[in-house]
C-alpha positions in Angstrom: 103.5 222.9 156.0 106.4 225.2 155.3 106.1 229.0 155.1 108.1 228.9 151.6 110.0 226.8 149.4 112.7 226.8 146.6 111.8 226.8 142.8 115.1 224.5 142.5 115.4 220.7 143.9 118.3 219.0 142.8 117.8 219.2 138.9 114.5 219.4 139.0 112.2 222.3 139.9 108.9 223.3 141.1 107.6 225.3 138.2 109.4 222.5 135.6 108.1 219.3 137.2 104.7 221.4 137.3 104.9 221.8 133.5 105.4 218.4 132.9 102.5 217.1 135.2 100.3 219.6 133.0 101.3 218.1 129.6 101.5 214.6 130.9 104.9 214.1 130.6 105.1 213.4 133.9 103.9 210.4 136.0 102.1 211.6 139.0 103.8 208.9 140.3 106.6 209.7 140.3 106.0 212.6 142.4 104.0 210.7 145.2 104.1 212.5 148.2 104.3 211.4 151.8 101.7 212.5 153.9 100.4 212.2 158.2 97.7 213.2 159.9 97.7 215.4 163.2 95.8 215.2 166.7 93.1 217.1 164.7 92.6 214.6 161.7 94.0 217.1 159.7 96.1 216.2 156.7 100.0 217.2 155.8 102.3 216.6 153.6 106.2 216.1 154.3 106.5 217.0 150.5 106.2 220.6 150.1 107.7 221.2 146.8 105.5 218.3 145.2 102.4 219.6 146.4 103.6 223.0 145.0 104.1 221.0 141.6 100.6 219.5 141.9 98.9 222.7 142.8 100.7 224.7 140.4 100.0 222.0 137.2 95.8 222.3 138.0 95.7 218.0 138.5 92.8 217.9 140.6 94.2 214.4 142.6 97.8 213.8 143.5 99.3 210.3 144.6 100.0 209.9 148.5 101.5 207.0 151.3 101.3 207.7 154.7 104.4 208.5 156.4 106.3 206.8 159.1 105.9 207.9 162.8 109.7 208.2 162.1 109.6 210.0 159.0 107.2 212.6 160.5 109.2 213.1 163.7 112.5 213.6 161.5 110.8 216.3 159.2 108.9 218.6 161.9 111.3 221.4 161.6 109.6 221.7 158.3 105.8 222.8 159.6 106.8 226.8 159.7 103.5 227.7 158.4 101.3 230.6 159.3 98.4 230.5 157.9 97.3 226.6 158.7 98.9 225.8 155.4 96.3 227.2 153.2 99.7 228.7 151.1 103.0 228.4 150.7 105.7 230.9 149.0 107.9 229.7 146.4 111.4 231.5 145.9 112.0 232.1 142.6 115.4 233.1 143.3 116.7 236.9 142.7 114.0 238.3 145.5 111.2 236.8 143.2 108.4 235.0 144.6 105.0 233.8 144.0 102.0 232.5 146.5 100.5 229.0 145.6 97.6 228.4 147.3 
């Protein structure tokens, strides 16, 4: 899990894509996010911003497919995380910030 994220991807952002998930203008399908499992059997996702969207929009379930070996291996300098992933801080751009947990 990263320690923090952007608000902005491409045209799209967190807090936006979040809205629309809420209202249903969204597919959660869209937005299905690549996940692996560690030594542990504990569950990440490669996808940090979409599980910010999903978090953030109150959805109780959120569409997943397992990741590649590969695909995990060429993403690891994304797990910065402190806290086990229980959070992550999304940049809001300007200094401005807010926790999803």
């Amino acid at each position: 899990m990263q320690s923090s994220i952007k608000n902005v991807t491409g045209e799209f952002t967190v807090l936006g894509n979040a809205e629309a998930l809420k209202a249903g203008a969204l597919n959660p399908n869209v937005l299905k996010m690549n996940v692996w499992k560690d030594a542990n059997g504990k569950i990440w996702t490669l996808d940090h911003r979409r599980l910010g969207a999903f978090r953030l929009s109150g959805l109780e379930k959120a569409p997943v497919q397992w990741a590649s070996p590969a695909q995990v291996q060429s993403q690891m300098w994304k797990m910065t995380t402190k806290n086990g992933g229980t959070s992550v801080k999304l940049k809001l751009g300007d200094g401005n910030n807010i926790i999803i947990k």
